[in-house]
C-alpha positions in Angstrom: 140.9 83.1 111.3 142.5 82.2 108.0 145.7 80.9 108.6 148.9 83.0 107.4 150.4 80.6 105.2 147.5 80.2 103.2 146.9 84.2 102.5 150.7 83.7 101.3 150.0 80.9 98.8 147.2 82.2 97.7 148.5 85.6 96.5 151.8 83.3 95.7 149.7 81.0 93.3 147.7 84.4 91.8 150.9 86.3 91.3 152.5 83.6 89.7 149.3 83.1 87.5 149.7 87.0 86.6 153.2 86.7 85.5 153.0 83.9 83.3 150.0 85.9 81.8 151.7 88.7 81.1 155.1 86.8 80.1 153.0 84.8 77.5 151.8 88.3 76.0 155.0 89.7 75.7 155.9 86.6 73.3 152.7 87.0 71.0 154.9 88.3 68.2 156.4 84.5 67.6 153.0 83.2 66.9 153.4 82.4 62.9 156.8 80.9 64.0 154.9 78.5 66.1 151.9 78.2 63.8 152.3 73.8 63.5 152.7 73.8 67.1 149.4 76.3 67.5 147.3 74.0 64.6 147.9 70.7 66.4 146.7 72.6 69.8 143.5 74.5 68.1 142.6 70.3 66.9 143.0 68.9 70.5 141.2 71.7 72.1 138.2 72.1 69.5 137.3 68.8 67.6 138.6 66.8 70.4 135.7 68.5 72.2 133.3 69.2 69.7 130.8 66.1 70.0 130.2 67.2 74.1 129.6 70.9 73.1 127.2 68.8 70.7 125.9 67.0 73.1 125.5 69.7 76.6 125.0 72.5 74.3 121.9 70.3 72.6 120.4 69.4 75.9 121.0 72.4 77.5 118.7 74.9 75.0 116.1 71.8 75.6 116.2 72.2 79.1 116.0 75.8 78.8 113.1 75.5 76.4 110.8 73.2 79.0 111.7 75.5 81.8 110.7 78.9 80.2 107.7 77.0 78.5 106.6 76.0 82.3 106.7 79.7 83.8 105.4 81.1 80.5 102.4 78.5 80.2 101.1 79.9 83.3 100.0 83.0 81.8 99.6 81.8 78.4 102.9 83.6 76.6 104.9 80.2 76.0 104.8 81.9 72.3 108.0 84.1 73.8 110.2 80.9 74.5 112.2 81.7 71.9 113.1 84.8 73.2 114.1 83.5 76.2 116.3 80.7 75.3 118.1 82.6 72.8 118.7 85.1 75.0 119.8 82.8 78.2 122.1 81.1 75.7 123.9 84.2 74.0 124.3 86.1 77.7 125.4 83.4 80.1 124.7 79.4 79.3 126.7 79.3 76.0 129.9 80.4 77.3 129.7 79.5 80.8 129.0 75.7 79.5 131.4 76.0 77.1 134.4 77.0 79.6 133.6 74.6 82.1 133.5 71.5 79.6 137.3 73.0 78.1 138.2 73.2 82.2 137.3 69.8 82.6 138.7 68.4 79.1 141.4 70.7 77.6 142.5 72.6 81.0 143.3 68.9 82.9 144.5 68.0 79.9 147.4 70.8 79.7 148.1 70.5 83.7 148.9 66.6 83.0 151.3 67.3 80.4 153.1 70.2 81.5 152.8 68.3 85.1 154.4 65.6 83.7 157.1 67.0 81.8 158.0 68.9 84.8 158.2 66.1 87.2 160.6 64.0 84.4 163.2 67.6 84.2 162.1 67.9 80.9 161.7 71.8 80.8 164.8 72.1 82.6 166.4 70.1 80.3 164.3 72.3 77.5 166.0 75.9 79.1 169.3 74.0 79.2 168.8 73.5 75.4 167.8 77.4 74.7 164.7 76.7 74.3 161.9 78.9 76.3 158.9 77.0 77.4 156.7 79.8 77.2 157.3 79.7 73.3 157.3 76.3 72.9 154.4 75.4 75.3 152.6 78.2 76.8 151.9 80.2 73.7 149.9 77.7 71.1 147.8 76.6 74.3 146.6 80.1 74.8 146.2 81.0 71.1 144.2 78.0 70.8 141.7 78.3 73.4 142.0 82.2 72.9 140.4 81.0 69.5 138.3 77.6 70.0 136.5 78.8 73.5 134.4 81.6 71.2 133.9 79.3 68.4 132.6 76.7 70.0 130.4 79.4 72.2 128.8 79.8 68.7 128.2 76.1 68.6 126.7 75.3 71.6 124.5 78.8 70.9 123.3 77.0 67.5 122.7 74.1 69.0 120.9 74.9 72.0 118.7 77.4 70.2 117.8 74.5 67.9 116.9 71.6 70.5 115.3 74.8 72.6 113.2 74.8 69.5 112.5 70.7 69.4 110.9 71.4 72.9 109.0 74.2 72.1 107.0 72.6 69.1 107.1 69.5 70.4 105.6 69.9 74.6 104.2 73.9 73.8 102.7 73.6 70.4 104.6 76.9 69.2 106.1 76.3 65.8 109.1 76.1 65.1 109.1 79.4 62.2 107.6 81.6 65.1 110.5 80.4 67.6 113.3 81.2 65.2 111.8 84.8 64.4 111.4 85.4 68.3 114.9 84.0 69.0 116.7 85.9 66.2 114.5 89.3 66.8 115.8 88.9 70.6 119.4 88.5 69.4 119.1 91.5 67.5 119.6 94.3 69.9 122.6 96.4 69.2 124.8 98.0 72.2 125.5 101.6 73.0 129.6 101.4 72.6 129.9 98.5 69.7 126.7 98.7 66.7 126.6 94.5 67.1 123.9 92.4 68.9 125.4 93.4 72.6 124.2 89.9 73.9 126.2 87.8 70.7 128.9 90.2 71.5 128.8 89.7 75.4 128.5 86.0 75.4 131.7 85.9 72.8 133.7 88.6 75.0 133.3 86.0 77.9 134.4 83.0 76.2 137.7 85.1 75.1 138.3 85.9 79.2 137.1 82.5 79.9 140.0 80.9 77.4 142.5 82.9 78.8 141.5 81.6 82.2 141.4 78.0 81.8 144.7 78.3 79.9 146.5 80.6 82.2 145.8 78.6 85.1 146.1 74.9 83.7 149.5 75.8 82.5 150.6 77.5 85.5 149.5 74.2 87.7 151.4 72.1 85.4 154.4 74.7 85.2 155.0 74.3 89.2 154.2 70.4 89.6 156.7 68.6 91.8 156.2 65.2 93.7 155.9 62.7 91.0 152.8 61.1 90.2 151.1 62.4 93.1 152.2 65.8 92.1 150.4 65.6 88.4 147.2 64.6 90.2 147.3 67.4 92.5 148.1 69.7 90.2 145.2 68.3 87.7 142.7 68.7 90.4 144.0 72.1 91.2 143.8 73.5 87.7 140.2 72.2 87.2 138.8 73.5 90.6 140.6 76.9 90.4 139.5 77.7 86.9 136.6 76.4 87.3 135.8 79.3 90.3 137.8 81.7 88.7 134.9 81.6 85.5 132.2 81.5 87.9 133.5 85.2 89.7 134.7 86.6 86.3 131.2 85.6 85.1 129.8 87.6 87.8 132.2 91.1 87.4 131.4 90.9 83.3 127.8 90.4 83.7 127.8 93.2 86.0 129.5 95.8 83.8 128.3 94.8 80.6 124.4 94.9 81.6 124.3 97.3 84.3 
């Protein structure tokens, strides 16, 4: 049996989560107002991340590549690894990757300083001043992953597709030409509801949940820190681990309604 007073802070945790979600929407009208706020924000959360998206996203289209090119070997299609790899990045790897690295990096990073600036009374001393945290704090974090999470899905999609390519030519002998017309032919595919490539399109729509998520539940970590020091490390680890299951189980629900 699951004890009662951890079915309470869970649905305490979620609820609060939802609130400050929906709080955060209602203030979208003050973005240009907090536009410098916003651009410093969209530079910690992109370029301050861009050389790992570089980096994973590199490796993981060459990992791809050498997988597919094993199964497909067997029965002589490895031509088709372009397909696959394109298609494994667009519709899950990409964006999955691409969350998780900003969970780790960007969503710690906004738990520590909203932990810390709770702990030291400085958003009370912010509400005693007039001035909403939300606005001030809240908002630019959300544009800016709301933003950066899709574009550097796109990255890590260039990328990969190009290190899958490396691999191909370089272990499978397919060259690289025939790869990039396989991958971009697969890519092609337009959807029933939206006429663009449904698996671009999917993999994009995911990141824009997935920035929402990792913002929304960093900021709501560091939003209820108390305890000190000890608090802020908590509430780090908390924000990393729930977001970090919270994009697994979206992932699941938008794969199955997208593709089914």
């Amino acid at each position: 049996m699951i004890p009662t007073r951890l079915i309470v802070a869970f649905f305490r945790d979620w609820g609060f989560r939802l609130d400050l979600y929906l709080k955060v929407n209602a203030r979208l009208g003050d973005i240009p107002r907090r536009w410098q706020w916003i651009t410093e924000q969209l530079y910690q959360s992109g370029i301050g991340v861009l050389h790992v998206i570089l980096l994973v996203g590199t490796f993981i289209g060459m990992i791809a590549a050498l997988q597919a090119g094993i199964a497909l070997s067997t029965v002589g299609q490895q031509d088709q690894i372009g397909t696959f790899v394109a298609l494994g990045l667009a519709r899950e790897m990409a964006p999955f990757i691409t969350a998780i690295i900003l969970a780790a990096t960007v969503g710690s990073a906004y738990a520590a300083e909203l932990g810390t600036m709770a702990v030291s009374e400085e958003l009370e001393a912010l509400e005693v001043m007039s001035i909403d945290p939300l606005r001030l704090l809240v908002l630019p974090r959300l544009v800016a992953l709301l933003v950066m999470c899709p574009v550097l899905t796109i990255i890590c999609n260039i990328v990969g597709v190009l290190g899958g390519g490396f691999v191909a030519q370089a272990q499978y002998h397919v060259s690289f030409d025939l790869y990039m017309e396989l991958a971009l032919e697969a890519l092609r595919a337009t959807g029933t509801w939206i006429p663009l490539p449904k698996d671009i399109f999917a993999g994009l729509f995911k990141a824009f949940v997935f920035g929402a998520i990792v913002t929304v539940i960093s900021c709501s970590c560091g939003l209820r820190t108390h305890g000190g020091a000890l608090g802020v490390g908590t509430a780090t680890r908390r924000a990393v681990r729930d977001s970090i299951i919270a994009i697994i189980i979206s992932n699941y629900f938008m794969t199955w309604i997208i593709y089914r």
